[in-house]
C-alpha positions as CSV (number, residue, x, y, z in Angstrom):
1,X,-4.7,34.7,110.0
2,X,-3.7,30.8,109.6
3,X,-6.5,28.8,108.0
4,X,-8.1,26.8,111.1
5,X,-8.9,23.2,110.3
6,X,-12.1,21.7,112.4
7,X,-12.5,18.4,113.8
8,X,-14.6,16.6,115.6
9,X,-14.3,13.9,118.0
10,X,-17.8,11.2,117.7
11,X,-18.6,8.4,119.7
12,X,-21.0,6.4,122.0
13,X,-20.9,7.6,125.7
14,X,-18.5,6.5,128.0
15,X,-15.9,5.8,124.8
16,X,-13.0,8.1,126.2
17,X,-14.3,11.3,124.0
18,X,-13.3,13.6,126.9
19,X,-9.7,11.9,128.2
20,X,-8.6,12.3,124.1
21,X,-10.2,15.7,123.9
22,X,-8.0,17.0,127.5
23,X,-4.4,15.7,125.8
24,X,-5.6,17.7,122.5
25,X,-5.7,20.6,124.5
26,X,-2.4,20.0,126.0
27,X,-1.3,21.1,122.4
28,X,-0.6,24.7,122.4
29,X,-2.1,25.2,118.6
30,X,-5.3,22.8,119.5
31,X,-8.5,24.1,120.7
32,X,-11.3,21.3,121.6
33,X,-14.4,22.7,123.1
34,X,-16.0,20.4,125.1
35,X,-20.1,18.8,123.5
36,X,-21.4,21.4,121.7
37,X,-25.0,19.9,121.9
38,X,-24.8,19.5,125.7
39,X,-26.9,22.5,127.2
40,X,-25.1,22.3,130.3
41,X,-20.9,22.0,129.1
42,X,-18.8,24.5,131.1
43,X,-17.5,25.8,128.1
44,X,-20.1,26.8,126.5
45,X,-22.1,29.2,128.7
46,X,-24.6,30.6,126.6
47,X,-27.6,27.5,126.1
48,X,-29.3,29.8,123.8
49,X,-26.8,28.6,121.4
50,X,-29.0,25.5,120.9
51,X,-31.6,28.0,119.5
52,X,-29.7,28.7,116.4
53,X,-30.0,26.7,113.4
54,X,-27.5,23.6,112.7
55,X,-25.3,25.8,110.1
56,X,-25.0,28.6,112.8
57,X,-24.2,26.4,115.9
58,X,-21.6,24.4,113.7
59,X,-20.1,28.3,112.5
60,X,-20.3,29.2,116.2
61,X,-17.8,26.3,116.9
62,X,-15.5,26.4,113.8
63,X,-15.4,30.0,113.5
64,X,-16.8,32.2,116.6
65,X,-15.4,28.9,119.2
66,X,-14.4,30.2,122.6
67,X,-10.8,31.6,123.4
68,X,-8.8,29.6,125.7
69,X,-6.2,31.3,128.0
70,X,-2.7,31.0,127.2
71,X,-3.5,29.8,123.3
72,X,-2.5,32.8,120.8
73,X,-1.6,30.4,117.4
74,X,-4.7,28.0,117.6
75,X,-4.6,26.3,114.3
76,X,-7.0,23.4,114.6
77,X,-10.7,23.8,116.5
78,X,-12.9,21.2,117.5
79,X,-15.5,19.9,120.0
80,X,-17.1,16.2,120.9
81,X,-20.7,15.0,120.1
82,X,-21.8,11.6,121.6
83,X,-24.4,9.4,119.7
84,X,-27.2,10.3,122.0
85,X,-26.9,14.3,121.3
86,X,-28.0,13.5,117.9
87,X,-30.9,12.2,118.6
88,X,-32.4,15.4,119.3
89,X,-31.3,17.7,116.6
90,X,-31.8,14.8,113.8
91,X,-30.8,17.2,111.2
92,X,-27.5,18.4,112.4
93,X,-25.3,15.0,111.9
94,X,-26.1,15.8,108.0
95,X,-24.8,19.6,108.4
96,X,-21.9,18.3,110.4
97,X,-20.9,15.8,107.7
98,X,-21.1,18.9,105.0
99,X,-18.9,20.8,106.5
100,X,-15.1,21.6,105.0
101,X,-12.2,20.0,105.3
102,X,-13.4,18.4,108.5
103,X,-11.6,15.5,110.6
104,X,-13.4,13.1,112.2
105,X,-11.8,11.1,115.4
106,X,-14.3,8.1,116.3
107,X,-14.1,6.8,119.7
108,X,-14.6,2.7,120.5
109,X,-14.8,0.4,122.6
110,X,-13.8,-3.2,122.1
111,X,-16.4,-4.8,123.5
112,X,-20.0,-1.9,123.3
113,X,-21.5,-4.0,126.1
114,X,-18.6,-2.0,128.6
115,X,-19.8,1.5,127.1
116,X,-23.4,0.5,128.1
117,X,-22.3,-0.8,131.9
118,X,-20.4,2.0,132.3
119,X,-23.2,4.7,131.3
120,X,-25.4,2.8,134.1
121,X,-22.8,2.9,136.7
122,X,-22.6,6.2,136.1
123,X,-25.9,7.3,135.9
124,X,-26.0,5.6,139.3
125,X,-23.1,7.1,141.2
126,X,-23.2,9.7,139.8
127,X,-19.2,9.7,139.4
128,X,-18.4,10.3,135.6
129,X,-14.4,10.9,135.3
130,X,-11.3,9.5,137.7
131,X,-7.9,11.2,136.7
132,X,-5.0,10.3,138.7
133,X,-4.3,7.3,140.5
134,X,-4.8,8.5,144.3
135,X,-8.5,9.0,143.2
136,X,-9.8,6.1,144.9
137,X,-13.8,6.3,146.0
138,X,-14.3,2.8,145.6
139,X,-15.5,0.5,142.9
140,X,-18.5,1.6,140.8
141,X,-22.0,-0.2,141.6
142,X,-22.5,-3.6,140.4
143,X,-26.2,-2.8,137.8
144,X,-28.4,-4.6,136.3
145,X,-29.1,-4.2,132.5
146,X,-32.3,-5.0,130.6
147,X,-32.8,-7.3,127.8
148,X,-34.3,-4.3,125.5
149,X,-32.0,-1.9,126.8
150,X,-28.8,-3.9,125.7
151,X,-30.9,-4.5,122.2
152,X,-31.0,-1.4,121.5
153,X,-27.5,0.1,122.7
154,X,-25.8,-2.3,120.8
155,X,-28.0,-1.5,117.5
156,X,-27.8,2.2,118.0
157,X,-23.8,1.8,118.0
158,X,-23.6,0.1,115.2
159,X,-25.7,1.9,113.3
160,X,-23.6,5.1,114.7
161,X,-20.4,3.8,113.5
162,X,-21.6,2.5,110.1
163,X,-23.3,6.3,109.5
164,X,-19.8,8.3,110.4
165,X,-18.2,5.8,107.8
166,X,-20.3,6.6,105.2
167,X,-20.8,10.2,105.5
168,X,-16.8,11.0,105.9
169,X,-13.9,10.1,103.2
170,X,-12.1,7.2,104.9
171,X,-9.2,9.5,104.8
172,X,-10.9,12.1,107.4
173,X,-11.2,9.4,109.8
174,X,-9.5,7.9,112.1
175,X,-11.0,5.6,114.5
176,X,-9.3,5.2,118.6
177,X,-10.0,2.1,120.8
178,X,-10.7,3.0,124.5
179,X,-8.4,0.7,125.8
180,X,-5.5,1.7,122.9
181,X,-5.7,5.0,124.6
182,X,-5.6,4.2,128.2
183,X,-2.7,2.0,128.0
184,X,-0.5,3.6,125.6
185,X,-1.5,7.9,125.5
186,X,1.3,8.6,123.6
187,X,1.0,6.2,120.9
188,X,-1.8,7.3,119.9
189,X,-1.2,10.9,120.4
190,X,1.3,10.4,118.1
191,X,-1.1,8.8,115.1
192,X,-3.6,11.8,116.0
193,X,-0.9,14.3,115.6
194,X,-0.3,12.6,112.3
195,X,-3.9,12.6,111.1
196,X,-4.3,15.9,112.0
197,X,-1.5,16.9,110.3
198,X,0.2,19.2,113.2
199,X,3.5,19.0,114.2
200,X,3.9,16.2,117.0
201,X,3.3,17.1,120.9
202,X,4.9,14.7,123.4
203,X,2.6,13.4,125.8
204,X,2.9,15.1,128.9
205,X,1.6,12.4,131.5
206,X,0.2,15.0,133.4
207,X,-3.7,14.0,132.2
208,X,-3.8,10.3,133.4
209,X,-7.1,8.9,133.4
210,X,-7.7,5.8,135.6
211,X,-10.0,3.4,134.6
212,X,-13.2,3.5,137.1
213,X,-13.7,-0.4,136.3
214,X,-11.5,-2.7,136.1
215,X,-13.8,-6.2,137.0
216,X,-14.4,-8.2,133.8
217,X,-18.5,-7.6,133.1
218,X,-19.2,-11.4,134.9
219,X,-18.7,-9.6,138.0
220,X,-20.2,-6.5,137.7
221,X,-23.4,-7.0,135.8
222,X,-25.9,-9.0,137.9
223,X,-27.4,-11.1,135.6
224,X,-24.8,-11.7,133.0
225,X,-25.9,-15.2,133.0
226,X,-29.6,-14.4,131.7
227,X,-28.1,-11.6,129.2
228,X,-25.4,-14.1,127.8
229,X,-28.4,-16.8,127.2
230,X,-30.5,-14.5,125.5
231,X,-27.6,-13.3,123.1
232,X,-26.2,-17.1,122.2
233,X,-26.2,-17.3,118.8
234,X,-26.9,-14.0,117.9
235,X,-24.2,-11.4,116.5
236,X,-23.5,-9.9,120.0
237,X,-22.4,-13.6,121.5
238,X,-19.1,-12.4,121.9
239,X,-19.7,-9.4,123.8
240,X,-20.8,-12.2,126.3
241,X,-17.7,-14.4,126.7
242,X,-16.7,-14.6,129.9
243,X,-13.7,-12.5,131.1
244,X,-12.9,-11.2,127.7
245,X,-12.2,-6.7,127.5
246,X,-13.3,-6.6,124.5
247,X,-14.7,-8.4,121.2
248,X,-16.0,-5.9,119.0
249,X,-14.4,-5.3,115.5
250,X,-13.4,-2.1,114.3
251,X,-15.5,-0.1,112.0
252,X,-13.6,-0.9,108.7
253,X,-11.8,1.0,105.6
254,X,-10.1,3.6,107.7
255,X,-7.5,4.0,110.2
256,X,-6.7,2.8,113.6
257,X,-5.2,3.2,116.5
């Protein structure tokens, strides 16, 4: 039996965790489960799962993880955990950080104001994923976003990404922008392939995901103007700037693609 090597792919919601994971699985020696703290993930069918302790649930996904259909020589395992799903097992980002040999994959956005819009448009229509281009139901909901709300999404990310880049070796991480990996798949593949340290896969191009939004934040948060006066000055001023995709640094000392 070939030693498996775990990862795990981390990031706020609506960062592009599950496009990445569905071209992992398109590798034949790649098994990515799905979020192994989410009660109600297809993959996982048993939600008594979430009864066992930290060390057990992470052992149930490294070394008992589900078999997938058609994938005999599965040499690398992992699963997806987004920022929130932390929040209630506040012990288990300590035991996930413990385990061996583990690979971390970070998901970003350029600009954490579009991860929050894009949870809230969601939330409200209820329409999470678009793959393929002749999925066309229309633009997402134009929302409204709190003051407190944008506060505290914009702490809790940052906080999120400075904890994975001090609890990992800056070698066991490598950190993927959103857009980096809707515009160019392969590319990127191609560095995660690397990082993971598995032979290269070319990108198929049959798992295309299509960006639900494509309306700069201006026109698609109601009262941008009031949320861009109360953040002048402040750190998250240039999350604000008007028709801009993105503005927010990468976490640093590792790599990125």
């Amino acid at each position: 039996m070939p030693t498996i090597e775990p990862f795990v792919i981390l990031g706020m919601p609506r960062t592009g965790t599950h496009y990445l994971e569905e071209l992992l699985n398109e590798h034949p020696n790649v098994s990515s489960n799905g979020e192994l703290l989410n009660p109600y993930d297809a993959i996982w069918h048993n939600r008594k799962r979430l009864l066992l302790s930290d060390h057990e649930l992470l052992e149930l996904a490294y070394l008992h993880y589900p078999a997938r259909a058609g994938k005999k020589a599965v040499t690398h395992v992992g699963c997806k955990i987004n920022q929130p799903q932390f929040q209630e097992r506040l012990e288990f980002f300590d035991e996930l950080a413990r385990w061996p040999r583990l690979k971390v994959m970070l998901m970003i956005r350029r600009n954490t104001l579009e991860s929050l819009r894009s949870l809230v448009q969601a939330r409200q229509s209820g329409q999470w994923l678009k793959f393929g281009a002749g999925n066309d139901s229309g633009p997402p909901p134009q929302v409204t976003l709190k003051i407190q709300d944008c506060e505290d999404y914009l702490k809790a990310a940052d906080d999120f990404h400075r904890l994975v880049m001090d609890s990992f070796a800056p070698t066991n991480i490598l950190t993927v922008e959103y857009e980096s990996l809707l515009d160019n798949p392969a590319s990127c593949l191609h560095a995660v392939w690397a990082f993971l340290e598995i032979s290269a896969r070319p990108c198929s191009g049959s798992t295309v995901l299509q960006r639900q939004e494509v309306r700069p934040l201006e026109q698609t948060i109601l009262n941008f103007e009031e949320l861009k006066r109360h953040f002048t000055g402040g750190r998250y001023e240039s999350f604000f700037e008007a028709g801009k995709i993105g503005s927010s640094p990468p976490p640093a000392n590792n790599a990125t693609v």
